[in-house]
PQR file of N, CA, C, O and H, with PARSE charges and radii, in Angstrom:
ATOM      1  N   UNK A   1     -66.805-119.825 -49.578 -0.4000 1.5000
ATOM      2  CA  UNK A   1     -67.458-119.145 -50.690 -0.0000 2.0000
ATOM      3  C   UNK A   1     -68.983-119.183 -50.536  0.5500 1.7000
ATOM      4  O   UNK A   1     -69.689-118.186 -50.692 -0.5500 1.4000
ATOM      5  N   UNK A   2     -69.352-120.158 -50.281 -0.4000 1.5000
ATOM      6  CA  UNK A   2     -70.816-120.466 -50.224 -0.0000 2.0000
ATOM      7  C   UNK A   2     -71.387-119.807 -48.743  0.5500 1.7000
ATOM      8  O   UNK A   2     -72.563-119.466 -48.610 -0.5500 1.4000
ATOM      9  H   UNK A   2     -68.778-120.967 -50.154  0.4000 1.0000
ATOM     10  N   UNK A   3     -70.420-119.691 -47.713 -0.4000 1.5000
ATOM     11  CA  UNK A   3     -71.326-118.751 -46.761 -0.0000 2.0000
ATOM     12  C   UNK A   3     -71.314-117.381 -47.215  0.5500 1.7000
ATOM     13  O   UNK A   3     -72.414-116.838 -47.315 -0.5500 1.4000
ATOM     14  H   UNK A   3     -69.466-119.969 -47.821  0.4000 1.0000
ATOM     15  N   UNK A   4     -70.750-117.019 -47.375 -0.4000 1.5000
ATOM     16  CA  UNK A   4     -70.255-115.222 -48.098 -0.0000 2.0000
ATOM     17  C   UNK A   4     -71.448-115.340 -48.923  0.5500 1.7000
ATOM     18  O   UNK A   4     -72.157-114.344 -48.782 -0.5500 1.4000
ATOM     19  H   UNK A   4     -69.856-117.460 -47.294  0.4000 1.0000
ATOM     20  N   UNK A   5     -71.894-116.138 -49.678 -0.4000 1.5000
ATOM     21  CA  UNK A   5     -72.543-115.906 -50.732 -0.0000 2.0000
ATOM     22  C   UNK A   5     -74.218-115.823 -50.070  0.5500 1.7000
ATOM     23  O   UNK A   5     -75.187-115.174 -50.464 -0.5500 1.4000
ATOM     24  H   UNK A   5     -71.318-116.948 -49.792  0.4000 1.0000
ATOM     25  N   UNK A   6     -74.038-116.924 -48.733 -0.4000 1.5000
ATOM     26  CA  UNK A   6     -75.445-116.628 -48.475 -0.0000 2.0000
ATOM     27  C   UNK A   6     -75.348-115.581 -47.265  0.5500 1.7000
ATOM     28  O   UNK A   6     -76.435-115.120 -46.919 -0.5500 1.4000
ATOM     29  H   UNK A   6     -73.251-117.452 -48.414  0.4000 1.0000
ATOM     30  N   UNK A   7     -74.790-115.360 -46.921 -0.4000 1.5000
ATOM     31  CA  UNK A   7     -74.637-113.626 -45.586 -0.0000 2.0000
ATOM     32  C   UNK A   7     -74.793-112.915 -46.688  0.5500 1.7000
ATOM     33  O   UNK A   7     -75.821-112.281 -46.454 -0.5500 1.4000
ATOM     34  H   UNK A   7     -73.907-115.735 -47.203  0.4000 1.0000
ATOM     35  N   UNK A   8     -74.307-112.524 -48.076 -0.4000 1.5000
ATOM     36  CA  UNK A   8     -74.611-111.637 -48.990 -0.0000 2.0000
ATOM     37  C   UNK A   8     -76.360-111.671 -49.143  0.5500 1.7000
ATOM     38  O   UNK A   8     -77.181-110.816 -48.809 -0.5500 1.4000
ATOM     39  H   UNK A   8     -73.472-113.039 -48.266  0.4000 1.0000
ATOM     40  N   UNK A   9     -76.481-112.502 -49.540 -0.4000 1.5000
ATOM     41  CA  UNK A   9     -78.036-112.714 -49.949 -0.0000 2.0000
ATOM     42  C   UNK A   9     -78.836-112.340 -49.214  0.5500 1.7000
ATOM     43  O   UNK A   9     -79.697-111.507 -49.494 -0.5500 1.4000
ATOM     44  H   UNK A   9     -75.814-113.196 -49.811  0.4000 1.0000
ATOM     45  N   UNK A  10     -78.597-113.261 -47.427 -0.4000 1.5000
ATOM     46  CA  UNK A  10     -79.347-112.694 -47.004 -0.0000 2.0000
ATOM     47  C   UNK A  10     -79.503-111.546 -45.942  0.5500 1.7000
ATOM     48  O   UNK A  10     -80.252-111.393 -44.977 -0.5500 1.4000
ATOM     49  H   UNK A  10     -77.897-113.938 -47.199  0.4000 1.0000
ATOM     50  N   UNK A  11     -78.242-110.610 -46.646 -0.4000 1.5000
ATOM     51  CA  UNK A  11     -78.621-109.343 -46.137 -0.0000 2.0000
ATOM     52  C   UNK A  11     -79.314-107.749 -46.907  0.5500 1.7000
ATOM     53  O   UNK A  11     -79.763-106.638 -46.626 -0.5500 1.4000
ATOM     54  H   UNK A  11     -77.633-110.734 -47.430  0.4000 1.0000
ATOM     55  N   UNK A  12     -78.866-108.983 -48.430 -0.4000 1.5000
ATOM     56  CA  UNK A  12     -79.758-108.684 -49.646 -0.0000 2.0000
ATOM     57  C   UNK A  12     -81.514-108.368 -49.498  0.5500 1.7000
ATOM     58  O   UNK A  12     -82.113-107.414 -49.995 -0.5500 1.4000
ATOM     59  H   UNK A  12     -78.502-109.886 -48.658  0.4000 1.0000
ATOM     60  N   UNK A  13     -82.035-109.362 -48.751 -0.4000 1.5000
ATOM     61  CA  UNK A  13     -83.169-109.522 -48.203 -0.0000 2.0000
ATOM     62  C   UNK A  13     -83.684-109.060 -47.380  0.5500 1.7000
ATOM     63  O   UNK A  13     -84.914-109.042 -47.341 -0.5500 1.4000
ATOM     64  H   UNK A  13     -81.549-110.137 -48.347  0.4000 1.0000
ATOM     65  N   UNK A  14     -82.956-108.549 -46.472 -0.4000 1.5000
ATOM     66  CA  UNK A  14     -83.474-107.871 -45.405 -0.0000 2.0000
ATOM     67  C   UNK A  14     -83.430-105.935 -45.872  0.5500 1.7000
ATOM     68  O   UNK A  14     -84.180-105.090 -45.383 -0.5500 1.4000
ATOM     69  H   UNK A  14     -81.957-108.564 -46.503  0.4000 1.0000
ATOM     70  N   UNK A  15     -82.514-105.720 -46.747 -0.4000 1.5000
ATOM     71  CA  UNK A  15     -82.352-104.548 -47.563 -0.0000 2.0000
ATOM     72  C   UNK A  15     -83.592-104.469 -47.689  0.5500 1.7000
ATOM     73  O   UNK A  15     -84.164-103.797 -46.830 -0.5500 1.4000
ATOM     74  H   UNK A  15     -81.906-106.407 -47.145  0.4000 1.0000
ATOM     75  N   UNK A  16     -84.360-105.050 -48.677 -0.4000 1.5000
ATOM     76  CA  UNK A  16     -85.292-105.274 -49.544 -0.0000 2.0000
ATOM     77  C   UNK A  16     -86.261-105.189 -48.730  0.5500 1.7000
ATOM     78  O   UNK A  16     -87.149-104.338 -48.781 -0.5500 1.4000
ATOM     79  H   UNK A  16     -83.896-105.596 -49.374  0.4000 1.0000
ATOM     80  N   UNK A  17     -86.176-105.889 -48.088 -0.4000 1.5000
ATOM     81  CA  UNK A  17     -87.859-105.995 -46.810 -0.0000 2.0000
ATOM     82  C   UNK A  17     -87.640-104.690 -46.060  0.5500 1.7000
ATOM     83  O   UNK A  17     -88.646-104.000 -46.229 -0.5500 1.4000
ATOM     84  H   UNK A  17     -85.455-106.581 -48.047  0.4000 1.0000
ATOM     85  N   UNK A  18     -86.919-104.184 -45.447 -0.4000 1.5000
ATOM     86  CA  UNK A  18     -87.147-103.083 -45.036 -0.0000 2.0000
ATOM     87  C   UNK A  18     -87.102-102.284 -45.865  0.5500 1.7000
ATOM     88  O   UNK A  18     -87.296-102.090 -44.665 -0.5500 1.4000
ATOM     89  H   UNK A  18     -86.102-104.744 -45.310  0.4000 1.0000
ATOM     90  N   UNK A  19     -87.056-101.595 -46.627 -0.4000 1.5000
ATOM     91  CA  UNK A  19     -87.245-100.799 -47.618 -0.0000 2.0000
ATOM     92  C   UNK A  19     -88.913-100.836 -48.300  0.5500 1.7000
ATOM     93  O   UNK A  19     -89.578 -99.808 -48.175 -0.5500 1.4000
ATOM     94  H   UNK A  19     -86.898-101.752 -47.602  0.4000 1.0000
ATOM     95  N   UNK A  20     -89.350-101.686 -48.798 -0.4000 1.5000
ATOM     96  CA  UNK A  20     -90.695-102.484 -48.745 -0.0000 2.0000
ATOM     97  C   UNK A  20     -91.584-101.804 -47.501  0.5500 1.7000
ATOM     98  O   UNK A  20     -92.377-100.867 -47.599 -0.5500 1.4000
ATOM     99  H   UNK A  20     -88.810-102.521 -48.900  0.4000 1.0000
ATOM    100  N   UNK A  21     -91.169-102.648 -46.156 -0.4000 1.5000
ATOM    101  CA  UNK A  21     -91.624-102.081 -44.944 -0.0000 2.0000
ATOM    102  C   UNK A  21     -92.223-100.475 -44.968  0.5500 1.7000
ATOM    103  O   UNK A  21     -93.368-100.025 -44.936 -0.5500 1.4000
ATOM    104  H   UNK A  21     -90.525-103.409 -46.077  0.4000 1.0000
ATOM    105  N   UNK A  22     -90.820 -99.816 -45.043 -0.4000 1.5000
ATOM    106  CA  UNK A  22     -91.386 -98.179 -44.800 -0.0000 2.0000
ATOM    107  C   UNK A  22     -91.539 -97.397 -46.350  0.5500 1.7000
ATOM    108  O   UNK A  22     -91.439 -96.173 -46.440 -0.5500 1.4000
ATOM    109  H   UNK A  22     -89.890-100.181 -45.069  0.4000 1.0000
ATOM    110  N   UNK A  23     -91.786 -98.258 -47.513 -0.4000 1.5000
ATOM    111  CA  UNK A  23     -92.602 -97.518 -48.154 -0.0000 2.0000
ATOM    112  C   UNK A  23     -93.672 -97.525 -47.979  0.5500 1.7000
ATOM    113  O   UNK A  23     -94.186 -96.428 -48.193 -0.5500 1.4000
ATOM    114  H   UNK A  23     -91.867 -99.252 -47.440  0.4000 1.0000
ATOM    115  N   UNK A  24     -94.768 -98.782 -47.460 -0.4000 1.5000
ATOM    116  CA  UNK A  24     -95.564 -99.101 -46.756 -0.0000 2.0000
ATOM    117  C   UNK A  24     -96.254 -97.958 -45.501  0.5500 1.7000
ATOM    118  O   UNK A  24     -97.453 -97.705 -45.382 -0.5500 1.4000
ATOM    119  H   UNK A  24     -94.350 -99.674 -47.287  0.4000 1.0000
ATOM    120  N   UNK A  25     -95.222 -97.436 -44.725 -0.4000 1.5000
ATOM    121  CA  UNK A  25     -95.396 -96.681 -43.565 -0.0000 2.0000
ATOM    122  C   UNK A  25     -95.508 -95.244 -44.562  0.5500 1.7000
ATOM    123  O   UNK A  25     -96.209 -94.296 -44.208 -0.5500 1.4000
ATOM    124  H   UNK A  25     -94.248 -97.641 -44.821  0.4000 1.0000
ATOM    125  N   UNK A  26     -94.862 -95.238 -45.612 -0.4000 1.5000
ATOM    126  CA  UNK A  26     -95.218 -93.816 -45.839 -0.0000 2.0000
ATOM    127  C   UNK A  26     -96.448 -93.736 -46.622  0.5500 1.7000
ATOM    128  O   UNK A  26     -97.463 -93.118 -46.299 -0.5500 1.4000
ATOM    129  H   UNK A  26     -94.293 -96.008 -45.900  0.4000 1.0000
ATOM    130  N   UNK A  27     -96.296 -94.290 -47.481 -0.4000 1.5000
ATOM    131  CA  UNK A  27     -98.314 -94.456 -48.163 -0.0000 2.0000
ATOM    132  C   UNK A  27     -99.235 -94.258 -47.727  0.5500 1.7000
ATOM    133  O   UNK A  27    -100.237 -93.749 -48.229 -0.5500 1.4000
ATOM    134  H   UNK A  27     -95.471 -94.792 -47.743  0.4000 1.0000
ATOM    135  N   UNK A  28     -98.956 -94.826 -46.167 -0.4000 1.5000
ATOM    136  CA  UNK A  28    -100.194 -94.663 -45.348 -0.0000 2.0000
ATOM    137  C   UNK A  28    -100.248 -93.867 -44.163  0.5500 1.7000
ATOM    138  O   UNK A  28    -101.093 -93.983 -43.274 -0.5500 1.4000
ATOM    139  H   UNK A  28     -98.142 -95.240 -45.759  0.4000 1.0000
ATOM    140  N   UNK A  29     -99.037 -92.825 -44.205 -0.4000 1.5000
ATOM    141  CA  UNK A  29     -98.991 -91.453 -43.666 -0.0000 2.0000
ATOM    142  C   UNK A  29     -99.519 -90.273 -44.705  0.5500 1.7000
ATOM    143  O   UNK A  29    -100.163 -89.255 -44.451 -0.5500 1.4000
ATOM    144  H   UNK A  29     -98.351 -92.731 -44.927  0.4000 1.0000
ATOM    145  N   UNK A  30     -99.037 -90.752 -45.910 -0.4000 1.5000
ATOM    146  CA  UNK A  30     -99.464 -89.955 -47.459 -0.0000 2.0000
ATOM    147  C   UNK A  30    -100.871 -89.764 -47.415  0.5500 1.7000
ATOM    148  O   UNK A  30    -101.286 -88.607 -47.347 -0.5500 1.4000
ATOM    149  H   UNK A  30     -98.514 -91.579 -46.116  0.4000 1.0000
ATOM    150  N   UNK A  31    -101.816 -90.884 -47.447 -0.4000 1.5000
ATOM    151  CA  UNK A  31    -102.925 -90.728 -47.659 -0.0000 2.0000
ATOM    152  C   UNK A  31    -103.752 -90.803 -46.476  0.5500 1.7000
ATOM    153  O   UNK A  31    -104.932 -90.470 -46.585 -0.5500 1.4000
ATOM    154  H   UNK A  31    -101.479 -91.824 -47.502  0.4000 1.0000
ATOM    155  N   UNK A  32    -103.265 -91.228 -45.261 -0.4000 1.5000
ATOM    156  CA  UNK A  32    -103.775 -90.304 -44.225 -0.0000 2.0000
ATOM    157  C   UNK A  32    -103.395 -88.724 -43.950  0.5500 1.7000
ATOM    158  O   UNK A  32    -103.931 -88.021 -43.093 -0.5500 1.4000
ATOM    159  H   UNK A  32    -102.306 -91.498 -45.172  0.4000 1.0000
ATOM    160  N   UNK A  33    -102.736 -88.465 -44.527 -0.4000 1.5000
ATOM    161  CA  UNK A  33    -102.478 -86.536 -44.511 -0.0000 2.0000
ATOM    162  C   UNK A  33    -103.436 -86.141 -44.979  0.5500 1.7000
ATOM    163  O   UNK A  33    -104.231 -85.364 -44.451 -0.5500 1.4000
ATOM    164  H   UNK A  33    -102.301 -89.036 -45.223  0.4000 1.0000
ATOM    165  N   UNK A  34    -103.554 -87.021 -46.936 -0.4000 1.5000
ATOM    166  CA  UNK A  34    -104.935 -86.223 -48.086 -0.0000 2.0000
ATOM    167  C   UNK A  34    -106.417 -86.339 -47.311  0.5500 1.7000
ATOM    168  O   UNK A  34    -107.497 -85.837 -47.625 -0.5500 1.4000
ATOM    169  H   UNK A  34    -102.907 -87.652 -47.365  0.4000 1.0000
ATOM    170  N   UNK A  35    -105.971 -87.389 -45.918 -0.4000 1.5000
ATOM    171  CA  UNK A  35    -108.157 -87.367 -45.551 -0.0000 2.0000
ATOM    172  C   UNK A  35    -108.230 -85.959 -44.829  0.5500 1.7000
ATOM    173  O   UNK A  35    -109.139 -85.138 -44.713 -0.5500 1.4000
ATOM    174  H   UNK A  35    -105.094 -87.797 -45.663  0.4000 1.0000
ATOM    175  N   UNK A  36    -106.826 -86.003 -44.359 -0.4000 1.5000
ATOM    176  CA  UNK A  36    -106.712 -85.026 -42.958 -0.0000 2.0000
ATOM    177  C   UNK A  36    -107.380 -83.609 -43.885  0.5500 1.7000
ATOM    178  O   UNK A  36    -108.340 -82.900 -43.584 -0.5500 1.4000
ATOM    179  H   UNK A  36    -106.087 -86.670 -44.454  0.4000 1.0000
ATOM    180  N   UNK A  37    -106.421 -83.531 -45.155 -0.4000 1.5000
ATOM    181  CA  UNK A  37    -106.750 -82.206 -45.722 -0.0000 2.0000
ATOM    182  C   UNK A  37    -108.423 -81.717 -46.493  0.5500 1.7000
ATOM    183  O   UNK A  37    -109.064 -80.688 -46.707 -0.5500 1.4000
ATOM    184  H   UNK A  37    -105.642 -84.108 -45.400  0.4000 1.0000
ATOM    185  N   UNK A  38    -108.545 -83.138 -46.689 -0.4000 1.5000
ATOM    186  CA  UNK A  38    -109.735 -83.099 -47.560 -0.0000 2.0000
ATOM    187  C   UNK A  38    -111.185 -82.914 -46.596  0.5500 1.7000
ATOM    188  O   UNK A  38    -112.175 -82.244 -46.888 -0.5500 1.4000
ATOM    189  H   UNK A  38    -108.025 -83.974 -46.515  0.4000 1.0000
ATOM    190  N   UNK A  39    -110.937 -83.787 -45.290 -0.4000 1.5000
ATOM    191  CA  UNK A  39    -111.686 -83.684 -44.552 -0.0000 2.0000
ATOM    192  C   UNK A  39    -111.648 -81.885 -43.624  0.5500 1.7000
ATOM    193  O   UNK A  39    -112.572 -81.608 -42.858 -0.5500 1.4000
ATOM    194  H   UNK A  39    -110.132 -84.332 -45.053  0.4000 1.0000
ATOM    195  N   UNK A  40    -110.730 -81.087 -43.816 -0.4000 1.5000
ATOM    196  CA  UNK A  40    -110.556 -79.970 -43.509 -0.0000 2.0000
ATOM    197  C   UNK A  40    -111.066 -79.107 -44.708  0.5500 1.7000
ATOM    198  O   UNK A  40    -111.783 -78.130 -44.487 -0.5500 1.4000
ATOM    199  H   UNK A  40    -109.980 -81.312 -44.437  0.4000 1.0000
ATOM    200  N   UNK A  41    -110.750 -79.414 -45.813 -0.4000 1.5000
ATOM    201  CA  UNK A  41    -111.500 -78.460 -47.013 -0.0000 2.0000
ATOM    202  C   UNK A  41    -113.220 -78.239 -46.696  0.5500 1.7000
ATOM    203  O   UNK A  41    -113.868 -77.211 -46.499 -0.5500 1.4000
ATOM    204  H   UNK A  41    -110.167 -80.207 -45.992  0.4000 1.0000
ATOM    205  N   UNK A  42    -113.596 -79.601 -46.741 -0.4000 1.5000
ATOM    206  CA  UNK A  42    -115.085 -80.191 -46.843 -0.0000 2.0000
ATOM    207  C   UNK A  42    -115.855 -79.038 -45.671  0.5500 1.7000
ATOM    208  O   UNK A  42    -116.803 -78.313 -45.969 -0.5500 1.4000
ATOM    209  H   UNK A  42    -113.070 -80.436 -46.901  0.4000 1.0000
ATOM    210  N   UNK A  43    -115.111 -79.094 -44.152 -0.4000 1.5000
ATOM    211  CA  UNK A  43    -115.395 -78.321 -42.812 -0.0000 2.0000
ATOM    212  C   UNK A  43    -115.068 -76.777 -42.937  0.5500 1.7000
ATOM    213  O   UNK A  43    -115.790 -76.019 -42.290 -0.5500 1.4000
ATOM    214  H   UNK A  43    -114.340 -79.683 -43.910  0.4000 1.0000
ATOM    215  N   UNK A  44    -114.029 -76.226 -43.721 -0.4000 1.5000
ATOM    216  CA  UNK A  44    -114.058 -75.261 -44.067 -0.0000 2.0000
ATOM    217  C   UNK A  44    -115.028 -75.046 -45.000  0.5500 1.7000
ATOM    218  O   UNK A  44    -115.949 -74.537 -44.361 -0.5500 1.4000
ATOM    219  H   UNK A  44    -113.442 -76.842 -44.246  0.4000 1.0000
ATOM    220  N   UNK A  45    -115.359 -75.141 -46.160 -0.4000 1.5000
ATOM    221  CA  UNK A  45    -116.324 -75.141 -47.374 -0.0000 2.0000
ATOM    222  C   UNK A  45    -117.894 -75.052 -46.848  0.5500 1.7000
ATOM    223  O   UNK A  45    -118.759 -74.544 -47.562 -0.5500 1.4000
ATOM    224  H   UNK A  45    -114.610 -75.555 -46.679  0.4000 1.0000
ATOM    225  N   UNK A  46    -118.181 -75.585 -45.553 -0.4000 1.5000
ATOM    226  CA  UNK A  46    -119.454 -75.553 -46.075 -0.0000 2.0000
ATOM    227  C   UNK A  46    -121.029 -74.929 -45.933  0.5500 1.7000
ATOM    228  O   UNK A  46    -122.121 -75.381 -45.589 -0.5500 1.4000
ATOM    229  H   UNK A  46    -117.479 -75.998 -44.972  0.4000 1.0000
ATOM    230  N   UNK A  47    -120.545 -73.736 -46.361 -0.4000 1.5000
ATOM    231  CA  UNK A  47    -121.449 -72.467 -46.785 -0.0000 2.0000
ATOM    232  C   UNK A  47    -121.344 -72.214 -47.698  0.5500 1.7000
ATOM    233  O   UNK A  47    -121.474 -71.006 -47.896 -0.5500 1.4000
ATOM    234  H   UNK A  47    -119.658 -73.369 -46.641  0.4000 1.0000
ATOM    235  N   UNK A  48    -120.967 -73.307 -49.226 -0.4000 1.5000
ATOM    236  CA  UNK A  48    -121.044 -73.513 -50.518 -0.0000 2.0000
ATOM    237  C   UNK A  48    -122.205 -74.338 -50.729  0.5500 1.7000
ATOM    238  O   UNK A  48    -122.272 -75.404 -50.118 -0.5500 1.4000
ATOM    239  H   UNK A  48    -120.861 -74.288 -49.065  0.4000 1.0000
ATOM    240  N   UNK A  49    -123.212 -73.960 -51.582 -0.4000 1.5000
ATOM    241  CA  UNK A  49    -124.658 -74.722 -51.537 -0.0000 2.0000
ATOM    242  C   UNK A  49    -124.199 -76.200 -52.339  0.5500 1.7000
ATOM    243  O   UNK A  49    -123.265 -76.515 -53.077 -0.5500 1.4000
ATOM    244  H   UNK A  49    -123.157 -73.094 -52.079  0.4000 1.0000
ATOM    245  N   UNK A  50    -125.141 -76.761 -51.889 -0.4000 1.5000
ATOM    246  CA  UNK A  50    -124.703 -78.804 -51.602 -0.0000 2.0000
ATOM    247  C   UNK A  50    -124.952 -78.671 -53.302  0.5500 1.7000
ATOM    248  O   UNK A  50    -124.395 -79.619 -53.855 -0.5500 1.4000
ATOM    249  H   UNK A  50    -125.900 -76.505 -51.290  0.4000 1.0000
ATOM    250  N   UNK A  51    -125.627 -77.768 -54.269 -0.4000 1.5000
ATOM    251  CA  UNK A  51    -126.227 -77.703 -55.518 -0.0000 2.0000
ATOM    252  C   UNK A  51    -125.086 -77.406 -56.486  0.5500 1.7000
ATOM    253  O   UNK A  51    -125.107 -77.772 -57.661 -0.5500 1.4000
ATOM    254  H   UNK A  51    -126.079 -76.997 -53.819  0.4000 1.0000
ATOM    255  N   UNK A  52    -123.902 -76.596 -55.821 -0.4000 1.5000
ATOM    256  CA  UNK A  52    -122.698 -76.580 -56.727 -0.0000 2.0000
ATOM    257  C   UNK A  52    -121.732 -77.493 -56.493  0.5500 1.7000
ATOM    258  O   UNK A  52    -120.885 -77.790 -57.336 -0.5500 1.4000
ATOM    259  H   UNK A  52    -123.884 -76.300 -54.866  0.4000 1.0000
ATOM    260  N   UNK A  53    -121.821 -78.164 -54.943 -0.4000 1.5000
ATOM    261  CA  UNK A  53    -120.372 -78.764 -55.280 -0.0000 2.0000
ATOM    262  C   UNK A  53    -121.142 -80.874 -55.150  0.5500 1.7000
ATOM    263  O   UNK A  53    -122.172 -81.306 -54.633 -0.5500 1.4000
ATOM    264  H   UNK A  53    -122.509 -77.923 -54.258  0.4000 1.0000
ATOM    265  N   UNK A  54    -120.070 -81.542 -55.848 -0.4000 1.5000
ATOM    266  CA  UNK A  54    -120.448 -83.020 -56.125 -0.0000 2.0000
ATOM    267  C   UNK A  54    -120.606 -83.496 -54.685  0.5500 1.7000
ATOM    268  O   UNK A  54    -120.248 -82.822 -53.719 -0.5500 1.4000
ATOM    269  H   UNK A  54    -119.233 -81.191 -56.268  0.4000 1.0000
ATOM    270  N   UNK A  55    -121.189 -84.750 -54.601 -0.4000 1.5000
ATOM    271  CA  UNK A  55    -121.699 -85.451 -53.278 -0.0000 2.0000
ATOM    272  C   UNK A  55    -120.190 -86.435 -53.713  0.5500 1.7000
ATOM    273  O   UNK A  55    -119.807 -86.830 -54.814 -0.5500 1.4000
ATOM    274  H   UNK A  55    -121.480 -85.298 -55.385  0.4000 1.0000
ATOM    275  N   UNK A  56    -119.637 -86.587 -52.446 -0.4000 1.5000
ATOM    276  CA  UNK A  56    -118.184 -87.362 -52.348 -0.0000 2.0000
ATOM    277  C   UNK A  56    -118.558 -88.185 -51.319  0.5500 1.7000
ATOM    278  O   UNK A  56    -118.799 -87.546 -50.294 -0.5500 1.4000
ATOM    279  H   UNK A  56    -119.948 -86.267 -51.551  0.4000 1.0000
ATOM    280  N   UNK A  57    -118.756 -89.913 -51.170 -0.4000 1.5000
ATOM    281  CA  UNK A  57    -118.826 -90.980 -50.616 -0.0000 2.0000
ATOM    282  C   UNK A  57    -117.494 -90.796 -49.801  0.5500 1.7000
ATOM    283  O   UNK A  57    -116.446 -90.590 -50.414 -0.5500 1.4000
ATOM    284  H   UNK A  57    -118.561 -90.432 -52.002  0.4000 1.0000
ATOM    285  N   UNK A  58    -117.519 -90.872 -48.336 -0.4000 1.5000
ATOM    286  CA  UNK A  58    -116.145 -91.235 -48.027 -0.0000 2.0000
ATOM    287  C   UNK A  58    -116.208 -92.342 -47.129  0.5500 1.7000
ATOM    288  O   UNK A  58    -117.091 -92.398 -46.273 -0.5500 1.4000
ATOM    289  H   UNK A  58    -118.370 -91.039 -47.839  0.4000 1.0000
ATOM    290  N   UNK A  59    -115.059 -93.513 -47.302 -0.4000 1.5000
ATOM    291  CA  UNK A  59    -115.472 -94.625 -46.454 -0.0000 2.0000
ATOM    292  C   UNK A  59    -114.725 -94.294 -44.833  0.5500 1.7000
ATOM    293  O   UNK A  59    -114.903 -95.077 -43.899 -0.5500 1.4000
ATOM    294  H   UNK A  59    -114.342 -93.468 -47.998  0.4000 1.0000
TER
END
């Protein structure tokens, strides 16, 4: 009973951690896409005078 219970658990855990893992991997495909796009808006855009559009810090 007590091994069943811990092979349950800890495959419970490893569920969990990988899942964890590649939400991780996608977040940071997510918001490396938005630089990709934003940094493509900015290069397209700019023959819009610096006087209409906001100054954006990017790190």
């Amino acid at each position: 009973m007590g091994i069943s219970l811990f092979a349950i658990g800890a495959l419970g855990m490893l569920i969990f951690g990988y899942a964890g893992w590649k939400g991780q991997q996608n977040i940071r495909a997510l918001i490396h896409d938005f630089d990709q796009k934003i940094e493509y808006f900015y290069k397209a855009h700019k023959n819009v005078s610096s006087s209409k559009r906001k100054k954006v810090k990017h790190s």
